[in-house]
C-alpha positions, 0 to 999 in steps of 0.5 A: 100341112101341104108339102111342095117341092121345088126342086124339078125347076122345070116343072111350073105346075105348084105356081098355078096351084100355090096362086090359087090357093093364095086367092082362097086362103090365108097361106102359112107357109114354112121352111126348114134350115136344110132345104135353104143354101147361100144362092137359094132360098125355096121359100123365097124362090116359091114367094116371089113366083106367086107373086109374079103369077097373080101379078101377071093375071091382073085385077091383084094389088100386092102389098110387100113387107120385108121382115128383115126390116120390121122389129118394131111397130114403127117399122111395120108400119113405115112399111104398110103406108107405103106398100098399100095405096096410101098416100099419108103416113099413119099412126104407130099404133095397133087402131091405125094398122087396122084401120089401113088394112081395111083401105079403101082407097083403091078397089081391085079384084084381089089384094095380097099381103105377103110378109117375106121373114115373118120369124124375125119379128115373131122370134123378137116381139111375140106379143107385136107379132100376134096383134098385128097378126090379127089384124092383118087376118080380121081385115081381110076376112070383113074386106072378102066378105064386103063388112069392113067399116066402109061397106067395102069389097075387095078379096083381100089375103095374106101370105106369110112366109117363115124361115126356120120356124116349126109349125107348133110355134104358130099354134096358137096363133092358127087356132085362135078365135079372134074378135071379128065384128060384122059392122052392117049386122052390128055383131060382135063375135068370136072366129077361127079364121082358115089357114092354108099351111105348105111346108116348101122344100 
């Protein structure tokens, strides 16, 4: 686990560092209760200028969702259809959240899912969490490496942002295989998927 502090405000290297890694992994990133104050949050602090970086670069779609609002699958999904280029609404259900994130609607370099307060729904519905969870990371994986169910391209990650969340209530999340198939080869197996994992200060 990586530790990034942000308290030099002058000091703009770890936004550099933090969009690329988001472009090379999935990211897991993580705050403790003391580093967070009622005008400032690091973990938002450090979210919203990654963003910002990949965004200014062009070639990036970035897709939000904002965990004070999802509690349900509803809700996860209310805010999926209308982050990613859609255009419809979609199913409440855990078939139709992936087959959204494996769009193919719009085709960008990258595309970057960030879930701002990801514990709200991982501290009220475990098991919701996970399956979605799961998805988010399979599709990424098949759109990264041109295996979607479209034949599809895009590199496509996820950044997950925790507050007060200890990185042993993720374990088993991290170190899970899940079923990844590879459509074009007609495969079917199990993975790990990688994880990068920053403790933001």
């Amino acid at each position: 686990m990586r530790t990034i502090e942000l308290n030099e405000i002058s000091d703009f290297n770890w936004i550099e560092e933090g969009a690329k890694l988001a472009l090379n992994s999935n990211l897991i990133c993580l705050t403790k209760p003391e580093f967070e104050k009622s005008d400032y949050s690091p973990l938002q602090w450090f979210g919203t200028n990654i963003i910002q970086e990949l965004a200014k670069k062009g070639s990036t779609e970035i897709c939000p969702f904002y965990g004070e609002h999802i509690k349900s699958i509803d809700d996860y999904c209310y805010q999926l259809s209308r982050s990613i280029p859609w255009g419809f609404e979609m199913g409440r259900n855990n078939n139709a959240i992936y087959d959204v994130l494996l769009n193919f609607e719009t085709e960008p370099k990258n595309r970057i899912f960030i879930w701002h307060d990801c514990q709200i729904l991982l501290k009220k519905d475990r098991n919701l969490f996970k399956n979605i969870f799961e998805s988010m990371i399979v599709a990424g994986y098949l759109n990264s490496i041109g295996e979607s169910t479209h034949n599809y391209r895009v590199n496509q990650k996820n950044i997950f942002l925790f507050r007060d969340t200890k990185i042993n209530e993720l374990t088993e999340l991290l170190e899970q295989e899940y079923y990844t198939p590879k459509i074009s080869l007609k495969e079917k197996s199990y993975m790990k998927h990688a994880f990068e994992i920053l403790e933001i200060e």
